[in-house]
DSSP file (Angstrom, degrees, kcal/mol; ACC not computed):
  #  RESIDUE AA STRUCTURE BP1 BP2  ACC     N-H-->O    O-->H-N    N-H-->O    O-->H-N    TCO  KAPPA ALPHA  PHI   PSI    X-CA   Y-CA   Z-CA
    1    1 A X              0   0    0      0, 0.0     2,-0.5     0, 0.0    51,-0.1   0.000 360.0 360.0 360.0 141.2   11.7   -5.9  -10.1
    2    2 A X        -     0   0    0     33,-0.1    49,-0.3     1,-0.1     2,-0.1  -0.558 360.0-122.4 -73.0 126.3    9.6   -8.2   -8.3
    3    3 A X        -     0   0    0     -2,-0.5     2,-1.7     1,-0.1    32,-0.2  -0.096   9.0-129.1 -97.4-178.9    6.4   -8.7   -8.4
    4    4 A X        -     0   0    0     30,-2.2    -1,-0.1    32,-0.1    32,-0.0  -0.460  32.0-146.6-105.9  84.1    3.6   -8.7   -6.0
    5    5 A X     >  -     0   0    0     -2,-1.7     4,-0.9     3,-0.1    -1,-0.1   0.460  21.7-110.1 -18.8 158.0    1.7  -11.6   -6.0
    6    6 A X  H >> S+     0   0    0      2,-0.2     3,-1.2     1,-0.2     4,-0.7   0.965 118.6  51.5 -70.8 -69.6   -2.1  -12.4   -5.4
    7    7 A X  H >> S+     0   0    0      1,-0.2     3,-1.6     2,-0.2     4,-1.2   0.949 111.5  47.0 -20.3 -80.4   -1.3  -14.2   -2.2
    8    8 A X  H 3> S+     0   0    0      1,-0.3     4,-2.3     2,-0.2    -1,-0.2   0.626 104.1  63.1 -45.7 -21.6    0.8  -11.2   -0.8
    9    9 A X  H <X S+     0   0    0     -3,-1.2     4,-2.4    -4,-0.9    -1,-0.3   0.822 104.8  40.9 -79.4 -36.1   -1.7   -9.0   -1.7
   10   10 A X  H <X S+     0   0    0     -3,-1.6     4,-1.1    -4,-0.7    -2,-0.2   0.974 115.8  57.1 -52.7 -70.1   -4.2  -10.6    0.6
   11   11 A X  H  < S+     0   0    0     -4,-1.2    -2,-0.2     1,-0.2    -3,-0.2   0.813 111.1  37.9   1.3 -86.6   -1.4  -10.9    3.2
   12   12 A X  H >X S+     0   0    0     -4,-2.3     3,-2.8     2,-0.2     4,-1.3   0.924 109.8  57.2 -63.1 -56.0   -0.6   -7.5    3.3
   13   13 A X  H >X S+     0   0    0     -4,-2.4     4,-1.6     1,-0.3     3,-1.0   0.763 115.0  45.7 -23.7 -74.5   -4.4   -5.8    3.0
   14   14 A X  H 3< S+     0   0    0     -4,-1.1    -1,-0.3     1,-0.3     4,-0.2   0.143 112.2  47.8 -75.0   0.3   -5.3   -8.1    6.4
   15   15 A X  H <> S+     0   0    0     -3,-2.8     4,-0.9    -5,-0.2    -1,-0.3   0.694 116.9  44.8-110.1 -44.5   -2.1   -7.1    8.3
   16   16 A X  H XX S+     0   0    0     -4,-1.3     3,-3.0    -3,-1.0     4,-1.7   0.974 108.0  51.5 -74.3 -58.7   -2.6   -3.4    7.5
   17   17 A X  H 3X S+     0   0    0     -4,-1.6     4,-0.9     1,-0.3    -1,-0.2   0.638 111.3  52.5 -68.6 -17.5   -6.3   -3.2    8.3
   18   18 A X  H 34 S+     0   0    0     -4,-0.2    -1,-0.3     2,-0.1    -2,-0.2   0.324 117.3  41.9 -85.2  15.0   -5.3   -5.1   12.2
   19   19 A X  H << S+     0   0    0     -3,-3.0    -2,-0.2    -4,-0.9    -3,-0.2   0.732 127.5  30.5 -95.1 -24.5   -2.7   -2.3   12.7
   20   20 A X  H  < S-     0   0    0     -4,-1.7    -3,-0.2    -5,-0.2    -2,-0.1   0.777 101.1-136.2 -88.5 -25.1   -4.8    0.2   11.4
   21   21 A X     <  +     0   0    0     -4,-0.9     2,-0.3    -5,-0.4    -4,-0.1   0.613  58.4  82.3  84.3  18.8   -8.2   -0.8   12.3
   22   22 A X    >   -     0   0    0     -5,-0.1     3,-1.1    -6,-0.1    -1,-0.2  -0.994  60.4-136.7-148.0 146.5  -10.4   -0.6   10.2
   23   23 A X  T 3  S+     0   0    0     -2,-0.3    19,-0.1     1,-0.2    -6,-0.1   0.490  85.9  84.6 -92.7  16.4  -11.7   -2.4    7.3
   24   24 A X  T 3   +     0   0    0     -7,-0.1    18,-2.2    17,-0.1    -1,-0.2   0.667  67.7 113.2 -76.1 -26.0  -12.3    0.2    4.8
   25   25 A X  E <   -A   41   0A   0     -3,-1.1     2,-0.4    16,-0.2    16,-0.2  -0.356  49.7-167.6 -66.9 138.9   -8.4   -0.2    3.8
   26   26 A X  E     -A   40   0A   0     14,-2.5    14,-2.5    -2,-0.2     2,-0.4  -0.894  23.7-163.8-122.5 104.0   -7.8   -1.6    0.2
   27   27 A X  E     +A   39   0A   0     -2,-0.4     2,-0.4    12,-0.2    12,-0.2  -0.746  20.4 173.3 -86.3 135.8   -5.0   -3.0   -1.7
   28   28 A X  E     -A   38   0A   0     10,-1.2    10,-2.3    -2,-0.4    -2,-0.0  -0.991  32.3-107.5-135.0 153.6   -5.7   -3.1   -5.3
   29   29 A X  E     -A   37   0A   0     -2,-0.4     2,-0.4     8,-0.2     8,-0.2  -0.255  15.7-134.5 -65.0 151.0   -3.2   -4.0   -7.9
   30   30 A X        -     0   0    0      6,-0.8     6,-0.3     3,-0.3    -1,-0.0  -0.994  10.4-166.8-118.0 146.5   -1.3   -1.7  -10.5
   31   31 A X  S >  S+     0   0    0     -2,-0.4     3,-0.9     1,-0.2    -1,-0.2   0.888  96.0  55.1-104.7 -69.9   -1.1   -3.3  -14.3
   32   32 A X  T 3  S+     0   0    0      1,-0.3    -1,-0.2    -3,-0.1     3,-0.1   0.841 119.6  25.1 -49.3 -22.8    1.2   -0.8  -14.9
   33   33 A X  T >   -     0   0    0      3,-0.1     3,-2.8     1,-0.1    -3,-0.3  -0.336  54.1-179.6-115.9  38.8    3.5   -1.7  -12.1
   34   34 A X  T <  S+     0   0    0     -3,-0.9   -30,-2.2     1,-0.3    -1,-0.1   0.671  80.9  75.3 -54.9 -18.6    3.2   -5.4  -11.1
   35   35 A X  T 3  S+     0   0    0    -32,-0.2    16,-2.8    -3,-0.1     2,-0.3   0.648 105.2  16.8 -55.6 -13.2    6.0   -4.2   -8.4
   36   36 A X  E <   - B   0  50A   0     -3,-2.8    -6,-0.8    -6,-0.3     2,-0.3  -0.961  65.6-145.5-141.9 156.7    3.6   -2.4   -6.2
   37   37 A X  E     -AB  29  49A   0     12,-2.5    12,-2.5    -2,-0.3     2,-0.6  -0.927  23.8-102.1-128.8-176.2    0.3   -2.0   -5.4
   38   38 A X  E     -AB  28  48A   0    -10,-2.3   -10,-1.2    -2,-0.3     2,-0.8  -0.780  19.9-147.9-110.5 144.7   -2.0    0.6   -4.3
   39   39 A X  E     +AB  27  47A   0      8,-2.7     7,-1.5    -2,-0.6     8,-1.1  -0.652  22.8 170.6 -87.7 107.2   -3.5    1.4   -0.9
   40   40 A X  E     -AB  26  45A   0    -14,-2.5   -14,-2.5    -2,-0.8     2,-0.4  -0.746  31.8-145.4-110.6 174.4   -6.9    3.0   -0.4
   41   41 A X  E >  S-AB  25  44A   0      3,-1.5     3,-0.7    -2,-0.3     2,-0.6  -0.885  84.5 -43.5-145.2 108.4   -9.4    3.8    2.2
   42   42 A X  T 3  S-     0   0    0    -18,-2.2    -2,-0.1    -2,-0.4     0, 0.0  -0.733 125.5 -27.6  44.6 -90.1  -12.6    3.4    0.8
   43   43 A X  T 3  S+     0   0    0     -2,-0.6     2,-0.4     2,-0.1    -1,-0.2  -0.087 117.1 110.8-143.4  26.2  -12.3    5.0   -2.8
   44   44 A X  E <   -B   41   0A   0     -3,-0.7    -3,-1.5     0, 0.0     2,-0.5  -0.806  65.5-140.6 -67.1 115.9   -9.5    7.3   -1.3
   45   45 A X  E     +B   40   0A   0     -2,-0.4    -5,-0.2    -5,-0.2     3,-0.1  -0.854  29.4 165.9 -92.2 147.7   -5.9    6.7   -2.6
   46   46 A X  E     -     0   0A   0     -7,-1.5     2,-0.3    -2,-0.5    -6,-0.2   0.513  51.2 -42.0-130.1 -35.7   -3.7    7.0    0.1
   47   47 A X  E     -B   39   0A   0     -8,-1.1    -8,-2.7    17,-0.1     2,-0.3  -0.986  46.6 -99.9 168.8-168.3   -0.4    5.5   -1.0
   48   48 A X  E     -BC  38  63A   0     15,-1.7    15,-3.4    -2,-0.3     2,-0.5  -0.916  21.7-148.4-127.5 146.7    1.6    2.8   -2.9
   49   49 A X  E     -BC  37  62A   0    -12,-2.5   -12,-2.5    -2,-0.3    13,-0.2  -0.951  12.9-150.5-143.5 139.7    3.2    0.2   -1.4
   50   50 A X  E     -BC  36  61A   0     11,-1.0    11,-0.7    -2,-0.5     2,-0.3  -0.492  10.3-137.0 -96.4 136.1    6.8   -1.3   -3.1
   51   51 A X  E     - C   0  60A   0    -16,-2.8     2,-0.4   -49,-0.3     9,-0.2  -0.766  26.2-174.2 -73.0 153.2    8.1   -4.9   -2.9
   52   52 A X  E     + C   0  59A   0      7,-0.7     7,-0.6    -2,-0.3     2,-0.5  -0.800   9.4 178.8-146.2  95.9   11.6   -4.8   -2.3
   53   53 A X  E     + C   0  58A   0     -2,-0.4     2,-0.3     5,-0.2     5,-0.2  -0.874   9.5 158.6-107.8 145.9   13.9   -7.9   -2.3
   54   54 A X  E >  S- C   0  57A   0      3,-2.7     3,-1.1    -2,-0.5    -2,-0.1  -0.911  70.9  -3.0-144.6 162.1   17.9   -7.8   -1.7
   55   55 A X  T 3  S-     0   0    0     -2,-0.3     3,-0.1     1,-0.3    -1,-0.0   0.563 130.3 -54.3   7.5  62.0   20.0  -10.8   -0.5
   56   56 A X  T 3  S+     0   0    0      1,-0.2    -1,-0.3     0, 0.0     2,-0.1  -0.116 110.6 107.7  84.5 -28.8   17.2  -13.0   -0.2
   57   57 A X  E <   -C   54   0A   0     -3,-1.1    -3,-2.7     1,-0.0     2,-0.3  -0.567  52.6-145.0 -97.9 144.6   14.8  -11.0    2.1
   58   58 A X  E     +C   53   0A   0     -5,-0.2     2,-0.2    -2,-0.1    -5,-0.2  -0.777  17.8 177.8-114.5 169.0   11.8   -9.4    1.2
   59   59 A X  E     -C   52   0A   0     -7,-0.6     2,-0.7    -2,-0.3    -7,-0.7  -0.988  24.6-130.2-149.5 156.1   10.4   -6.3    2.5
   60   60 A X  E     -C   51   0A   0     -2,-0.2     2,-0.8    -9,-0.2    -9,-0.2  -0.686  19.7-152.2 -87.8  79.9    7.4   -4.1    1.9
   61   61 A X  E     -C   50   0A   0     -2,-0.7   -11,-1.0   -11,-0.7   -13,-0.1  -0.440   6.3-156.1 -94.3 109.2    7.8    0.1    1.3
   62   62 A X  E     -C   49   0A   0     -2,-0.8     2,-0.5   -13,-0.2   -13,-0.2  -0.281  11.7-177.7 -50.6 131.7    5.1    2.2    2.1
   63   63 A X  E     +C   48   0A   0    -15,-3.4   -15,-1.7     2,-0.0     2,-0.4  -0.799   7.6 168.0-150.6 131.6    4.9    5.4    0.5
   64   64 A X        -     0   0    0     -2,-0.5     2,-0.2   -17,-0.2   -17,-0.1  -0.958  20.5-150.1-141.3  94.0    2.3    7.8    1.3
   65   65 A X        -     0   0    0     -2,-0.4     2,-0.5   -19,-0.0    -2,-0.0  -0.401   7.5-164.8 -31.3 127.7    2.5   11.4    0.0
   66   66 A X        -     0   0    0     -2,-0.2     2,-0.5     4,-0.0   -20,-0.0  -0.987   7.7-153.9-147.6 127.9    0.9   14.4    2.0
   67   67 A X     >  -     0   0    0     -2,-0.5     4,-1.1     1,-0.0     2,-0.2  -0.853  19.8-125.4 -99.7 135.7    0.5   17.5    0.2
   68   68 A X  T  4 S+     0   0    0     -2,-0.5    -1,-0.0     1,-0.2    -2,-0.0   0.032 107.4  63.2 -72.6  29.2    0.6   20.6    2.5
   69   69 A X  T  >>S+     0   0    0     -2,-0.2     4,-3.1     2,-0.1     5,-0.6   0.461 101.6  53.5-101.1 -40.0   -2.7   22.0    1.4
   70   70 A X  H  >5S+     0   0    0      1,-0.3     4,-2.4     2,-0.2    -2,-0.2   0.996 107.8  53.6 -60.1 -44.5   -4.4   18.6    2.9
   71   71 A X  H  <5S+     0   0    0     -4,-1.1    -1,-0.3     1,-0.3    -3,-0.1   0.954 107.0  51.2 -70.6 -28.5   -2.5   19.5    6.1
   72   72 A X  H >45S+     0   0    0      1,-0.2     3,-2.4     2,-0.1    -1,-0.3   0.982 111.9  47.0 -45.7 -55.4   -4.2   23.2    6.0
   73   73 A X  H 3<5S+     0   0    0     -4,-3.1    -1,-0.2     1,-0.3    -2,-0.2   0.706 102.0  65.7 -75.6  -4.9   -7.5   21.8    5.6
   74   74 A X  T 3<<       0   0    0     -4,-2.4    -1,-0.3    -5,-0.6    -2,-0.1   0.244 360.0 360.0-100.4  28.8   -7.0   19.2    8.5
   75   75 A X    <         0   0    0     -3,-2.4    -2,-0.1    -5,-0.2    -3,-0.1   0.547 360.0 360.0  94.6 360.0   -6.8   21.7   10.6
């Protein structure tokens, strides 16, 4: 698996925080996983997000869990 560089890491933080808007989003790296890292907002984990390459092209995959107790309590 490929891993997700220092550079990329920057990259990606600063492309999600102008689509999301805010600067409270955080990539921080996983030691266990050098394929992915993890996403937070503030000290909130929020999801992981995968490097992915096939036939030359890379792509990024978000993947964000939602447990259906959090959806009670939002209302």
């Amino acid at each position: 698996m490929p891993n997700i560089e220092q550079q990329e890491v920057i990259q990606l933080q600063n492309y999600l925080r102008k689509t999301f808007g805010t600067d409270r989003l955080r990539l921080m790296q996983r030691k266990e996983a050098p394929d992915s890292v993890e996403v937070l907002l503030g000290e909130e984990f929020l999801a992981v997000i995968y490097k992915n390459v096939e036939e030359g092209e890379t792509s990024y995959d978000l993947n964000m869990s939602i447990l259906d107790i959090d959806l009670s309590m939002a209302g």
